[in-house]
BAFI-3210 file (N, C-alpha, C; in Angstrom, 3 decimals, decimal comma, padded with zeros to 6 digits):
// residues 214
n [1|2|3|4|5|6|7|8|9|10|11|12|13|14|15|16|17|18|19|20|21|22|23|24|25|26|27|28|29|30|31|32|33|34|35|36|37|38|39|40|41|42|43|44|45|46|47|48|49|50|51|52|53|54|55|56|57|58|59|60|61|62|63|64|65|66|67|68|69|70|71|72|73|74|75|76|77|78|79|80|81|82|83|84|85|86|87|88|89|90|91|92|93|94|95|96|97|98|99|100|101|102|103|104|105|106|107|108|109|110|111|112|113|114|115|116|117|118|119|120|121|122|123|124|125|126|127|128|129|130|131|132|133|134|135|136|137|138|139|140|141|142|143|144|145|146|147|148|149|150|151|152|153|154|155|156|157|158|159|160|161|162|163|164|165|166|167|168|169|170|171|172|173|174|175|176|177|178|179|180|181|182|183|184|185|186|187|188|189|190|191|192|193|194|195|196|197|198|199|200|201|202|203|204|205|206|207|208|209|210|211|212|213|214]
n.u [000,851|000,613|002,081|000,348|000,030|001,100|001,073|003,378|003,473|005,049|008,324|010,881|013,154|012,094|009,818|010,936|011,949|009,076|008,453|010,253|009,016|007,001|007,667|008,852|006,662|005,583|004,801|004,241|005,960|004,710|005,151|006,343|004,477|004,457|004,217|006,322|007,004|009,696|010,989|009,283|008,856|011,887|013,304|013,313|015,537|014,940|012,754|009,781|009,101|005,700|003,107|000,440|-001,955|-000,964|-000,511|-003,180|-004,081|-002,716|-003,045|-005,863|-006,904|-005,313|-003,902|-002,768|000,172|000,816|004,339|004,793|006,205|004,951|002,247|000,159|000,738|000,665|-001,938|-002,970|-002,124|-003,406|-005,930|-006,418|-005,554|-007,876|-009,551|-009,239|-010,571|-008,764|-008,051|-006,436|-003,460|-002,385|000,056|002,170|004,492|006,304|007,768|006,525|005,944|002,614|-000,454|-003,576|-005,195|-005,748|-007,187|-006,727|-006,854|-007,694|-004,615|-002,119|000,998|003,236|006,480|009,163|009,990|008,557|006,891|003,456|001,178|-001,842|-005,362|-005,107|-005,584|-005,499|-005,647|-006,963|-004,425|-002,092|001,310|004,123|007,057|010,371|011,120|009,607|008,208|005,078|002,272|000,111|-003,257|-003,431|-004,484|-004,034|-004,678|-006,261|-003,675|-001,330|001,606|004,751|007,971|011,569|012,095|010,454|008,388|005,809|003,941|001,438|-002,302|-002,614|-003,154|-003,190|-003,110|-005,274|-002,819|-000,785|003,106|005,514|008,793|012,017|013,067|011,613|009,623|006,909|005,553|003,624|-000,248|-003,023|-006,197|-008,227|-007,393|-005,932|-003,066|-002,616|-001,892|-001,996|-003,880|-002,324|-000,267|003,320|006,233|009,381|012,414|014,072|012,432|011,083|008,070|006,144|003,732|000,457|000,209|-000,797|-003,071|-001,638|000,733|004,125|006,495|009,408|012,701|013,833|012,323|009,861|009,198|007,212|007,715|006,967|003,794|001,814]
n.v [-001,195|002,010|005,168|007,514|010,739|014,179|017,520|020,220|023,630|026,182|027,744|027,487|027,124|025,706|024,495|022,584|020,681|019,978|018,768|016,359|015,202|014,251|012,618|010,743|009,898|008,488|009,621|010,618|013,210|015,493|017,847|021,261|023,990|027,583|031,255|032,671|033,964|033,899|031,648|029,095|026,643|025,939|023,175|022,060|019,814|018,142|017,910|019,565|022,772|024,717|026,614|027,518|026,967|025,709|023,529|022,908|022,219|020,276|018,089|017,516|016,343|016,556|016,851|019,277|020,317|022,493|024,459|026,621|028,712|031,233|032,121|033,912|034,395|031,198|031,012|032,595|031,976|028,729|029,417|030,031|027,845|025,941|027,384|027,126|024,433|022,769|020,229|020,241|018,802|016,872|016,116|013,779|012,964|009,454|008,887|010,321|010,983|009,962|010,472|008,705|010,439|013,123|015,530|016,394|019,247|019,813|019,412|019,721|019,797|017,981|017,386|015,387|013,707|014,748|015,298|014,392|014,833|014,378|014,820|016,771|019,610|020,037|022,939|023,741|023,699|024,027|023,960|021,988|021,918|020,785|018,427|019,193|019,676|019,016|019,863|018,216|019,186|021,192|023,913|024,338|026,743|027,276|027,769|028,459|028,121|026,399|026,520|025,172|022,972|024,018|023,927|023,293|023,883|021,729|023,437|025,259|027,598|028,648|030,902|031,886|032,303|032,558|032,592|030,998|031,154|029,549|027,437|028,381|028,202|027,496|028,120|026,050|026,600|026,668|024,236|026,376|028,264|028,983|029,222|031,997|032,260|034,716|035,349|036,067|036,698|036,903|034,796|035,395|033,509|031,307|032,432|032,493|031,876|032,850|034,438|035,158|036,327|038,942|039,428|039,709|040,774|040,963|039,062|038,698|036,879|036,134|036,103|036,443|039,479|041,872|043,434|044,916|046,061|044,539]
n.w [000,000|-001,211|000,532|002,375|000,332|000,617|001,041|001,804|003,503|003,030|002,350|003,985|006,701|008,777|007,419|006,012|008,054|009,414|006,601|006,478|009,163|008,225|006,402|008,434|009,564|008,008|005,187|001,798|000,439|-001,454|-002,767|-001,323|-001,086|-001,635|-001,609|-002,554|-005,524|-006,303|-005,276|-006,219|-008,589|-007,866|-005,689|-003,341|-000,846|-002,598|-002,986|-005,431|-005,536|-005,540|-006,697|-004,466|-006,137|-008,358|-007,001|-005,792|-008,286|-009,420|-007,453|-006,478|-004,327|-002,364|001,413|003,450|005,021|007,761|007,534|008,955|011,349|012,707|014,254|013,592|010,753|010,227|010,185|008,368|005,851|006,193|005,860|003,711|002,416|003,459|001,791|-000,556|-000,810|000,328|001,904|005,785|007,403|009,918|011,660|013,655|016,015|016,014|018,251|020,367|023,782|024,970|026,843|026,500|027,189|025,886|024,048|020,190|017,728|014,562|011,856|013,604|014,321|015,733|017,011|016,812|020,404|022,364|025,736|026,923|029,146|030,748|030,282|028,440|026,301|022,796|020,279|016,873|014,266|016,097|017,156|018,464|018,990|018,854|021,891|023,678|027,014|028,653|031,064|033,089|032,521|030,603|028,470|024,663|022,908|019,686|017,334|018,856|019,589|021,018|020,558|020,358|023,087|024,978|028,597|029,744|032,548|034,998|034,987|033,057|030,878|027,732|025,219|021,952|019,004|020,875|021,293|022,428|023,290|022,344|024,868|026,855|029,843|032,230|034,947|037,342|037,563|038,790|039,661|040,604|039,995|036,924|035,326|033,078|029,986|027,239|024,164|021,594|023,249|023,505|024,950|025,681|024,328|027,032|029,080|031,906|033,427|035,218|036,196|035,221|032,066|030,211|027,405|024,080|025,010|025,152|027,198|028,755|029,733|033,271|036,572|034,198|032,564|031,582|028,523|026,167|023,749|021,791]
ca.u [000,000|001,567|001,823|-000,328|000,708|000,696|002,306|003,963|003,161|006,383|009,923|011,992|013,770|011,097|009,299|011,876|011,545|008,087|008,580|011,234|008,426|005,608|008,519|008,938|005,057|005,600|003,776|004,946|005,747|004,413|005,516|006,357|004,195|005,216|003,619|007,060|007,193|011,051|010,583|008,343|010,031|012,946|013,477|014,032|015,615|014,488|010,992|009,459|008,247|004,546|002,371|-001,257|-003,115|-000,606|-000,807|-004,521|-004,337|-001,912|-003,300|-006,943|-007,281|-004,087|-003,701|-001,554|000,652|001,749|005,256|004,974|006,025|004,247|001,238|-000,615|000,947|000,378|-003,483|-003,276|-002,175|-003,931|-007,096|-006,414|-005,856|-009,356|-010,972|-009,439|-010,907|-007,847|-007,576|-005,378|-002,954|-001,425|001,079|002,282|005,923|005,963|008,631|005,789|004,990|001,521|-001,483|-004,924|-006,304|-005,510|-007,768|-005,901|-007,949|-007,096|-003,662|-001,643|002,355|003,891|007,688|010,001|010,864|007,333|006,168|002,324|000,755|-002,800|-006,183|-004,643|-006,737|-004,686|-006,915|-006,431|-003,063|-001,362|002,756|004,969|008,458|011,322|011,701|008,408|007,306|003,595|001,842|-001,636|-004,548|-003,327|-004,849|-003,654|-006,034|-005,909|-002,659|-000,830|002,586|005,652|009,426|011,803|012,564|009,332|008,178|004,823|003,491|000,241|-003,390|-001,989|-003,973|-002,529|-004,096|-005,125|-001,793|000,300|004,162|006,091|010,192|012,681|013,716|010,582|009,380|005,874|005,304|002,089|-001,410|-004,172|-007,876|-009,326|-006,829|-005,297|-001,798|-003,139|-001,030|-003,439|-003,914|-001,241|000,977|004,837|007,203|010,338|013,400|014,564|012,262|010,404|006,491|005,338|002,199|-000,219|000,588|-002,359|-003,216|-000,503|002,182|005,439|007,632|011,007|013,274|013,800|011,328|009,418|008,283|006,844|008,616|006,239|002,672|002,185]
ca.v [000,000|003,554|006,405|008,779|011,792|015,158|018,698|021,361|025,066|027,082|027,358|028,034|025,962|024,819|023,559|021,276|019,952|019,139|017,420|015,430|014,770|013,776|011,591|010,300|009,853|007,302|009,977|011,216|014,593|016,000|019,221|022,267|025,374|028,634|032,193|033,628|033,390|032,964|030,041|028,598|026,082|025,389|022,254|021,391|018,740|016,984|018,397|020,836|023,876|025,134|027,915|026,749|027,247|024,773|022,310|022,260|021,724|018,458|017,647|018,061|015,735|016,169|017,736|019,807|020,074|024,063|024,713|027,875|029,069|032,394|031,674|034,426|034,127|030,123|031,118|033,542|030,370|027,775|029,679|029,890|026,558|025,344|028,205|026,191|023,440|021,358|019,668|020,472|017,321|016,818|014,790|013,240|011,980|008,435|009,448|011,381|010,218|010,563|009,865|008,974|011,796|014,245|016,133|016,829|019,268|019,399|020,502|019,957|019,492|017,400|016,876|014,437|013,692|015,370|014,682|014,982|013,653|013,969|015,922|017,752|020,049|021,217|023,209|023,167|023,945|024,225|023,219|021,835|021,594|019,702|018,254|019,766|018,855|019,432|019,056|018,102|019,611|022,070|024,105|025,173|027,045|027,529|028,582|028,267|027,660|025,986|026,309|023,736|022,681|024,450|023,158|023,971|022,427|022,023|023,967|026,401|028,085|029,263|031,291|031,695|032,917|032,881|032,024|030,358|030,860|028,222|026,977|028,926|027,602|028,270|027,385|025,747|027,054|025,660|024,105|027,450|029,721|028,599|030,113|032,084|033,227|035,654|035,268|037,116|037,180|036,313|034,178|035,289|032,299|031,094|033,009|031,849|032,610|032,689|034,647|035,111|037,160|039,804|038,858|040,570|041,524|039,978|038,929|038,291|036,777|035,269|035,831|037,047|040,313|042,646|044,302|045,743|045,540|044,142]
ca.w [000,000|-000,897|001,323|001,930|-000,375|001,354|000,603|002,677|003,038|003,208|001,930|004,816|007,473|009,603|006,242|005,735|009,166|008,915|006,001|007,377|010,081|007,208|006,218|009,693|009,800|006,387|004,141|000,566|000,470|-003,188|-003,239|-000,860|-001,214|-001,158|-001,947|-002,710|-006,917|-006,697|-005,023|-007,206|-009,460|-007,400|-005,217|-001,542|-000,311|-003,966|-003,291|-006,051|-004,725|-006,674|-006,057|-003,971|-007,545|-009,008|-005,989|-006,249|-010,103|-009,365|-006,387|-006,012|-002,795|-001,528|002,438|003,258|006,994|007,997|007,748|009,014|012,523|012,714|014,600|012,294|009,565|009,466|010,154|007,152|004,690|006,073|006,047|002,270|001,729|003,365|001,306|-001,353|-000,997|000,083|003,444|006,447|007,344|011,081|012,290|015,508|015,851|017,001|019,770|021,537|024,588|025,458|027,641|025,779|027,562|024,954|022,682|019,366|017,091|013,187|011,634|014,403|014,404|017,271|016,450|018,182|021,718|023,440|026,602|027,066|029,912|030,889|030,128|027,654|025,113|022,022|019,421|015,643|013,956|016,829|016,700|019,437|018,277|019,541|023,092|024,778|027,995|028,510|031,881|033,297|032,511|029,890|027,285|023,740|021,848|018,203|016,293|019,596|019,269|021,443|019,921|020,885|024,602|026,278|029,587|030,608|033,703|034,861|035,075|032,086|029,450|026,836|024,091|020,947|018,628|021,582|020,770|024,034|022,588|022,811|026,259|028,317|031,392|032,140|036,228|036,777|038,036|040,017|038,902|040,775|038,850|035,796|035,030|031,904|028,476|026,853|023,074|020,961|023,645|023,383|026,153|025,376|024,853|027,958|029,729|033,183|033,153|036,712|036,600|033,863|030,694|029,337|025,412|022,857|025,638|025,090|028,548|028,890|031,374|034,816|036,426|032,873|032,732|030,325|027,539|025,494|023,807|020,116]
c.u [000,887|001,363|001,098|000,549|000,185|001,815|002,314|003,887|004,510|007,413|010,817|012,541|012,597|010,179|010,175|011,978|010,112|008,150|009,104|009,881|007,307|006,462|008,093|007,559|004,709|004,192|004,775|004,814|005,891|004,937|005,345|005,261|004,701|004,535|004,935|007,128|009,022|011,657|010,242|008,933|011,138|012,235|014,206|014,008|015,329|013,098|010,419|008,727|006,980|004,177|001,259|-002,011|-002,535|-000,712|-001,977|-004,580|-003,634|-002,553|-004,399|-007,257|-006,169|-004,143|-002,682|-001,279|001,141|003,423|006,054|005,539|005,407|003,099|-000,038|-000,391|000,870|-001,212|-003,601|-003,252|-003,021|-005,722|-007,405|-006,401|-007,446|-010,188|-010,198|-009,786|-010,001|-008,022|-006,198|-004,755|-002,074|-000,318|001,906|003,950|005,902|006,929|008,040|005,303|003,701|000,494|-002,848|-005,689|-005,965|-006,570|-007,057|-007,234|-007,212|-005,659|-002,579|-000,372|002,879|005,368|007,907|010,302|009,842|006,796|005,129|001,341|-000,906|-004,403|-005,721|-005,794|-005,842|-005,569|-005,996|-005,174|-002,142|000,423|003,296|005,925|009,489|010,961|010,879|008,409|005,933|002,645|000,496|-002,695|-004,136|-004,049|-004,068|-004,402|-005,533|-004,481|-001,403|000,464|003,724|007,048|010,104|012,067|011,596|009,019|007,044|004,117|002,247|-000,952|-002,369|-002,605|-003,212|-003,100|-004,261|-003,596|-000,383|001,484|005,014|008,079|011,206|013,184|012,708|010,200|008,176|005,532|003,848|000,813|-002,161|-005,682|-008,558|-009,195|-005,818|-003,991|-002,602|-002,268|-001,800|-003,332|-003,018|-000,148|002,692|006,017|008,476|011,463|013,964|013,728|011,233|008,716|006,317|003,725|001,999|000,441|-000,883|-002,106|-002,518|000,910|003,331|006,476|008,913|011,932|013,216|013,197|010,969|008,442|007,606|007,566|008,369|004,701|002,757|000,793]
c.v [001,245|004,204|007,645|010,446|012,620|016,278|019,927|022,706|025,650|026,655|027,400|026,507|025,247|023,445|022,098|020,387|019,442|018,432|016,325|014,132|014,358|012,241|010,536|009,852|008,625|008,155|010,478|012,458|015,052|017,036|020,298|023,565|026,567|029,611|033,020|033,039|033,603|031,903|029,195|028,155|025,492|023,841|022,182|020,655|017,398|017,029|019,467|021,410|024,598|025,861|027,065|026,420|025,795|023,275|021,878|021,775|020,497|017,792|017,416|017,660|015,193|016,965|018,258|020,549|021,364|023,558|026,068|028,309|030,241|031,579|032,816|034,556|032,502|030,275|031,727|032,331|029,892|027,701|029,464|028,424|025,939|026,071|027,561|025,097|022,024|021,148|019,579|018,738|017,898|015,804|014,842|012,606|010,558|008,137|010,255|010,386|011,009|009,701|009,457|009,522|013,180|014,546|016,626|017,815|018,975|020,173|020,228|019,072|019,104|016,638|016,134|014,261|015,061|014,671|015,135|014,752|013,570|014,589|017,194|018,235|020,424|021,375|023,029|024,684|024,695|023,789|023,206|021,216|020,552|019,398|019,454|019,145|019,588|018,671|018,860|019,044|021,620|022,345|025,116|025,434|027,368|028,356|028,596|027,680|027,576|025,810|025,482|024,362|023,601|023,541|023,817|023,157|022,698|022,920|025,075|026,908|029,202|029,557|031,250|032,699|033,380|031,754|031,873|030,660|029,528|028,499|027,992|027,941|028,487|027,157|026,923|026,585|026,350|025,347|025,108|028,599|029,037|029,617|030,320|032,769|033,681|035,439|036,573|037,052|036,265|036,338|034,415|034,168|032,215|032,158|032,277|032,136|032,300|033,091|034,805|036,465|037,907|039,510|040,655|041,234|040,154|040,534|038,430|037,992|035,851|035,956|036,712|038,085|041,283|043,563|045,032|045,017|045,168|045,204]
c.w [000,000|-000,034|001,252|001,204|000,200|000,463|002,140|002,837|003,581|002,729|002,619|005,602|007,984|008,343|006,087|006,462|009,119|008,023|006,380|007,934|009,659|006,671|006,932|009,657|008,676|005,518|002,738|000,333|-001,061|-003,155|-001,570|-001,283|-000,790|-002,203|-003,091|-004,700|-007,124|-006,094|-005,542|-008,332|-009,032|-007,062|-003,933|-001,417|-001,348|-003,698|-004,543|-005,018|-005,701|-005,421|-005,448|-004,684|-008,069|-008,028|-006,048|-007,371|-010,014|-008,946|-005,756|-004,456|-002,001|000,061|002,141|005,193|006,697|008,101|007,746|010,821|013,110|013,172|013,380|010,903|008,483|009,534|008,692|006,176|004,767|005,620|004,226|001,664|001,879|002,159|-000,514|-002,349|-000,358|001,811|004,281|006,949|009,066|011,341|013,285|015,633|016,307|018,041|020,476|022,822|025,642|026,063|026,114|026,147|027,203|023,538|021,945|018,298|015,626|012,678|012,186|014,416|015,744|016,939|017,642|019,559|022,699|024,297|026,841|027,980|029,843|030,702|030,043|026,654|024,271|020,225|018,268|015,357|015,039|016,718|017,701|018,636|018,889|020,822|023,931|025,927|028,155|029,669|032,006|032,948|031,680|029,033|026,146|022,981|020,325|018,029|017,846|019,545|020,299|020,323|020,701|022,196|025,697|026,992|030,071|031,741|033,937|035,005|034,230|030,986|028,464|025,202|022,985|019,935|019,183|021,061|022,072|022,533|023,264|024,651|027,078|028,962|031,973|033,866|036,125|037,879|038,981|039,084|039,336|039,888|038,099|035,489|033,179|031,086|027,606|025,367|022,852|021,696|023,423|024,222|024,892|025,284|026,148|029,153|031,166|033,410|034,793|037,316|035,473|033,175|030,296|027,870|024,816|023,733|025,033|026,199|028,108|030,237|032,289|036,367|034,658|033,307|031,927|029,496|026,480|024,585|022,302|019,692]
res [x|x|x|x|x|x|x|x|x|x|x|x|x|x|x|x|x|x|x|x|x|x|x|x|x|x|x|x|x|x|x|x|x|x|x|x|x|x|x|x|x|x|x|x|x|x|x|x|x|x|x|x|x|x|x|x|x|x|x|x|x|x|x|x|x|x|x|x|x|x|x|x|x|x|x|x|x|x|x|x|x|x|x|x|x|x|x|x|x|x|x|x|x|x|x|x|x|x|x|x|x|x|x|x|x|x|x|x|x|x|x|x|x|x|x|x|x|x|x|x|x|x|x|x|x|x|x|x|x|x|x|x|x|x|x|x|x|x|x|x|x|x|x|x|x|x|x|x|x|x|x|x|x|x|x|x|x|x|x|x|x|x|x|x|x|x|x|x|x|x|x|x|x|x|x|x|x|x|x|x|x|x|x|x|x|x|x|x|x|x|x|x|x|x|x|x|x|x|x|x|x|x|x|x|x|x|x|x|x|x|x|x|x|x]
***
């Protein structure tokens, strides 16, 4: 039986990693997408790269997995692809280790070497990158994004479009009060989250503290 055939939205690094991880997943990666028209034509990695127009015209019932890290800027694509017509594609590493008390919604990137444990929620096209940890009774709402080596522990809500940077550390909350990361907002790398974040600030730091508003 062949592999499911899928394509990629973006030309950059991360793209290439997801594929990899569509690879990893035993799918056939048809083609890269990419908006940029001097892109268009090349080849990554021995992938062609086509415009969305030309991917649909190959491809009619092909998905297609973000390989975007921009939490609004992979909403802006993907939104284009459904309106399309084409279907979003997720995939799971099979080095994740996880509970079966995880809601996954659609879309959703889970690279290598994640730990996930237990009454988890994570909404659609969400992305956890390398070497997550991810504790109890978390939520990630739409477009929600982890870079590698985040650690969030438990009762944590975390919003829609919010971007956690590599190596943060998000302490955990309680079931009366949820440690909350406000939609839009942005955990600086290596930074420590201790109390909640207001939606579109971006913290920084040890403890993490505010550094300005988006």
């Amino acid at each position: 039986m062949s592999a499911e055939r899928i394509a990629v939205f973006g030309g950059g690094g991360f793209a290439r990693e997801v594929a990899w991880l569509g690879e990893t997943c035993g799918r056939d990666i048809a083609c890269f997408v990419d908006d940029d028209p001097s892109k268009v034509g090349m080849r990554l990695n021995d992938v062609p790269v086509l415009s969305l127009d030309e991917c649909a015209r190959r491809y009619p019932d092909i998905a297609i997995a973000a390989g975007i890290g921009s939490p609004h800027s992979r909403q802006s694509v993907m939104d284009r692809v459904r309106a399309r017509g084409l279907q979003w594609c997720s995939l799971i590493h099979s080095r994740v280790e996880r509970s079966r008390w995880i809601t996954f919604g659609s879309g959703v990137i889970v690279c290598a070497g994640n730990i996930l444990t237990t009454n988890i929620t994570i909404g659609d096209q969400v992305q956890i990158n390398l070497d997550c940890t991810i504790g109890h009774d978390v939520v990630l709402e739409d477009y929600a994004t982890l870079a590698p080596g985040v650690h969030v522990s438990g009762w944590v809500h975390v919003g829609r479009h919010a971007y956690l940077g590599t190596g943060a550390v998000v302490i955990n909350g309680t079931q009366e009060k949820p440690l909350i990361i406000g939609a839009g907002a942005v955990v600086g790398a290596g930074a420590c989250v201790t109390r909640s974040v207001e939606p579109g600030v971006t913290v920084v730091g040890v403890p993490a503290k505010p550094l300005a508003t988006r």
